[in-house]
C-alpha positions in Angstrom: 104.5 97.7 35.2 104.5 101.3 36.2 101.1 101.0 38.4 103.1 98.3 40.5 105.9 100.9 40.8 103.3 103.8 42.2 102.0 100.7 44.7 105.4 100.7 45.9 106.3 104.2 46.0 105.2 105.6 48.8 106.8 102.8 50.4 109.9 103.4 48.7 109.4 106.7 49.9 109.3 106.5 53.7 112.6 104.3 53.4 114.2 106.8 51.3 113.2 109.6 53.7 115.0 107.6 56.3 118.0 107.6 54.3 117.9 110.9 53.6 117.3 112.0 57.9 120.6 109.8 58.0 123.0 110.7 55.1 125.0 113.6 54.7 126.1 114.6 50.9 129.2 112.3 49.9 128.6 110.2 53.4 129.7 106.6 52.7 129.3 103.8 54.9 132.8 102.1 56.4 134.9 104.4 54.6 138.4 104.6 54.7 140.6 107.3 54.0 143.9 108.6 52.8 146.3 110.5 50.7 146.9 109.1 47.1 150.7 108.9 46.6 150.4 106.8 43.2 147.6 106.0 40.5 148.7 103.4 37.9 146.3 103.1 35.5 147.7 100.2 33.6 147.7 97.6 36.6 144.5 99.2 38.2 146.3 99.9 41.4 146.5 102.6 43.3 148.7 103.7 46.1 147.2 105.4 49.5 148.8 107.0 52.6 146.7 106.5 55.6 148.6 108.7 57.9 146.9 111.7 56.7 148.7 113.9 59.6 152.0 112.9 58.1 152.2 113.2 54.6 156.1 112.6 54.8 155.4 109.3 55.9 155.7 105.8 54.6 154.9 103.7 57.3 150.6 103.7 56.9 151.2 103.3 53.0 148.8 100.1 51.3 148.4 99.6 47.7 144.8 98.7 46.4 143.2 97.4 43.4 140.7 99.4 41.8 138.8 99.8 38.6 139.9 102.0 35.2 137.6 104.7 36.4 139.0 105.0 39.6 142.7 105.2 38.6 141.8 107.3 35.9 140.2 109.9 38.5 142.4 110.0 41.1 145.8 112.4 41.1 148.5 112.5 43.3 147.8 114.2 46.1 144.2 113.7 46.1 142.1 112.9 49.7 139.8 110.2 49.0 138.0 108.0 50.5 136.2 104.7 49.8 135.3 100.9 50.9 138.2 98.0 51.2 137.5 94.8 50.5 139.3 91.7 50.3 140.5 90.4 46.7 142.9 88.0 45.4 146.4 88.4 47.4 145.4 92.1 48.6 142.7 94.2 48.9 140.8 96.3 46.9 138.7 100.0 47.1 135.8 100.8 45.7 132.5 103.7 46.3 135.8 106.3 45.8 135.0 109.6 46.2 137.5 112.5 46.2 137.4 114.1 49.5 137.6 118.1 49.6 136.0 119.8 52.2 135.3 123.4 50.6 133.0 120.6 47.6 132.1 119.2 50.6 130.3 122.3 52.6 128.9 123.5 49.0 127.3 120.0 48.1 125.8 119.9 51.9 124.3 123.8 51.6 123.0 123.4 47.9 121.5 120.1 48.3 120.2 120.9 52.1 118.3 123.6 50.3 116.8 121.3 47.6 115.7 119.0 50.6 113.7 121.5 51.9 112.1 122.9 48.9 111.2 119.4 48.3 109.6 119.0 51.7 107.5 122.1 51.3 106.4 121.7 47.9 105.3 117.9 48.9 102.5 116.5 46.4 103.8 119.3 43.8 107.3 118.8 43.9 107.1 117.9 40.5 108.3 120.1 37.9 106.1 120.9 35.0 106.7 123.2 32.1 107.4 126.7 32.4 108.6 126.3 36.1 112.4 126.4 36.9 114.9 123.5 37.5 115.9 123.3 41.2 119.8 123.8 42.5 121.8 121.3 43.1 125.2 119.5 43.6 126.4 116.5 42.2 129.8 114.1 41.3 130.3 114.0 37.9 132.1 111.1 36.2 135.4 112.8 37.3 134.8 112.5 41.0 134.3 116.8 40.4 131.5 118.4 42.1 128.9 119.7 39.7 126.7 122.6 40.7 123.5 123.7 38.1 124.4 126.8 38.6 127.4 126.4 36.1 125.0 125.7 33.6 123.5 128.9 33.5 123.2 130.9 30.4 122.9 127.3 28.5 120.2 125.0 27.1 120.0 122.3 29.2 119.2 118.5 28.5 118.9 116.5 31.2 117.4 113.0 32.0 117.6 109.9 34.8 119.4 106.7 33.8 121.4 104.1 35.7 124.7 102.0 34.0 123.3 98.3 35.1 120.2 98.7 32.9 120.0 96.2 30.2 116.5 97.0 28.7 118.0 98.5 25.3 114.8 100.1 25.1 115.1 102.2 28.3 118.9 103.7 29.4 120.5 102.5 26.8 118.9 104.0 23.7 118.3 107.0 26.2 122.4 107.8 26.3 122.7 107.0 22.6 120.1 109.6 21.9 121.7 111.8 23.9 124.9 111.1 22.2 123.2 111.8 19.1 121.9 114.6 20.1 125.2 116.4 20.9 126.7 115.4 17.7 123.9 116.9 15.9 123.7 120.0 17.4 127.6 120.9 16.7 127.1 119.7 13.0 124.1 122.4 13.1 126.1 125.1 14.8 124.1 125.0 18.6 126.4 126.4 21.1 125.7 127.0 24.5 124.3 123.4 25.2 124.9 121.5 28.3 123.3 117.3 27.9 123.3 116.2 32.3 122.3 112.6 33.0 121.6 111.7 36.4 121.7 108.3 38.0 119.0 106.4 40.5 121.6 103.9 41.5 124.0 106.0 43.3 125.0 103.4 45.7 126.4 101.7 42.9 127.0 103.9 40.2 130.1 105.9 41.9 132.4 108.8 39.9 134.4 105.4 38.5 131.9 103.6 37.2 130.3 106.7 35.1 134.1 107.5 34.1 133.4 103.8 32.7 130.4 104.4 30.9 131.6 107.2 29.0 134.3 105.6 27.6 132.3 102.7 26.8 129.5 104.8 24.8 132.3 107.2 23.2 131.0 110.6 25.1 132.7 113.7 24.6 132.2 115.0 28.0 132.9 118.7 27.0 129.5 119.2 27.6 127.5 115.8 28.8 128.0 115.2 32.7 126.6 112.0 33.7 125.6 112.6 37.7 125.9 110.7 41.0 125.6 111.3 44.7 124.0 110.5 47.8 121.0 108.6 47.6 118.8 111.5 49.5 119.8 114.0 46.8 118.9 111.8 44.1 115.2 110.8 45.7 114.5 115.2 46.0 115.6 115.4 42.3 113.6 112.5 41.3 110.6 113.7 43.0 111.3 117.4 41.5 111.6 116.0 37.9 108.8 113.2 38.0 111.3 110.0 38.2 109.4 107.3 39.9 112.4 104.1 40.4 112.2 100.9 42.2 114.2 97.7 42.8 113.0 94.4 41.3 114.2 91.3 40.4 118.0 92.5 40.2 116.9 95.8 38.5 115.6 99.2 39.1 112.4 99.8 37.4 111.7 103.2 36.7 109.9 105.5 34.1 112.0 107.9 31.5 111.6 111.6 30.8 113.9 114.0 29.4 113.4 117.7 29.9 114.5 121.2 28.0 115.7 123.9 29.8 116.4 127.2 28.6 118.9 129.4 29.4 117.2 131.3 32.2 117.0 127.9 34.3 113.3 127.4 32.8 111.8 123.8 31.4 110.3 124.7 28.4 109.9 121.1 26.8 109.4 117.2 28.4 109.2 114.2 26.6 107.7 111.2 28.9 109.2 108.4 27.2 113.2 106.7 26.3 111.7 107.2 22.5 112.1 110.7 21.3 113.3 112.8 18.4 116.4 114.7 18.3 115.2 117.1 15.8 112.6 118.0 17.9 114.7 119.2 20.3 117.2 120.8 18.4 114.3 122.8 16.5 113.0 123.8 19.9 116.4 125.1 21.1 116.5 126.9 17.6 113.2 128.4 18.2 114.0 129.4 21.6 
């Protein structure tokens, strides 16, 4: 499987590059904004002000459906944009992305930066042991922007999954060991531990739906973000951290690795594989 992903990739590659000349971070295509005025998470609605100039107004106001995730997320008051589509008697939104414009400079300067170190590091942008974890910024599941540079001064975990994978061998099993994992490491007194998962299906897997799929797999989100954001960002990170994906038959095929970091921003373990021990990095922390 994986040598008819590397025919692919550079392929894959050149399109994504495209993307990535074309996409700024948290650009959307045929967005549509406005000023939430009401979330209602019981009837999955939510209720949006487009006259952003006027927030006294009620004249540009439109009630959409949208999923748990998204009501969940979004707070009166709240800028946000996303895509409208027709459904049922009304319309509904979905790709919402709290808008903020400070998050907004941050996530273009950080991840502008990561391009570039991409770009010059070319062949070797991938990652090995003993080298440091690139910057970034990213959504987690609360529509929040992320930067790495919170988690310094903590172990990090951190691997590549997307919510649409079915192989219970592969994403699945991946987030349950991670879920594991974090259990395990309170019962055994590790503190200071930060677990980051990071989508390849970004067009799809938006702040709502990973909002979603922590409720569905129970994680206490304390300390495990699960990651999204413009498809350019997540091709550097991919590249910098050995993540080779493409889509096939309905699916993204990809490979799995899940990387240690200490708390100086260093990898100091990798496991190349969904299947791995969580005693083996919990003694590795220890040992750190």
């Amino acid at each position: 499987m994986f040598s008819k992903i590397l025919n692919h990739f550079v392929l894959s590659g050149i399109i994504l590059l495209f993307i990535a000349t074309q996409l700024v971070a948290g650009e959307f295509p045929e967005a549509k904004y406005g000023r939430v005025v009401h979330s209602d998470v019981e009837n999955l609605t939510i209720v949006l002000n487009h006259d952003i100039d006027d927030i006294t107004s009620d004249t540009n106001f439109s009630t959409y459906y949208v999923i748990r995730g998204d009501a969940l997320n979004v707070k009166e008051g709240n800028y946000i944009r996303g895509n409208i589509l027709p459904y049922g008697d009304g319309y509904r939104m979905e790709n919402i992305f709290i808008v903020d414009k400070a998050n907004d400079n941050i996530m273009t300067s950080i991840n502008k930066q990561l391009h570039q170190d991409t770009l010059i590091r070319g062949i070797k942008a991938f990652r090995t042991v003993d080298e440091h974890i690139p910057e970034f910024a990213l959504f987690n599941q609360d529509g929040r922007v992320l930067q790495s540079r919170e988690f310094r001064n903590k172990f990090i975990i951190l691997n590549f999954i997307f919510t649409r994978c079915q192989d219970q061998k592969m994403c699945p099993a991946a987030t349950r060991k991670m879920a594991t994992l974090q259990k395990e490491a309170v019962n055994t007194g590790i503190e200071d531990l930060q677990l980051v998962s990071i989508t390849i299906d970004p067009l799809y897997d938006t702040p709502g739906i990973l909002k979603e799929y922590v409720e569905n797999y129970d994680i206490d989100t304390s300390n495990f973000s699960i990651l999204t954001g413009p498809a350019s960002v997540i091709y550097d990170l991919s590249k910098q951290f050995g993540i080779i994906y493409m889509k096939d038959d309905g699916t993204i095929k990809h490979n799995m690795s899940t990387v240690l970091v200490d708390k100086k921003g260093k990898i100091i373990h990798r496991e190349n594989r969904s299947i791995w021990k969580v005693e083996e990095f919990l003694k590795r922390i220890r040992d750190a």
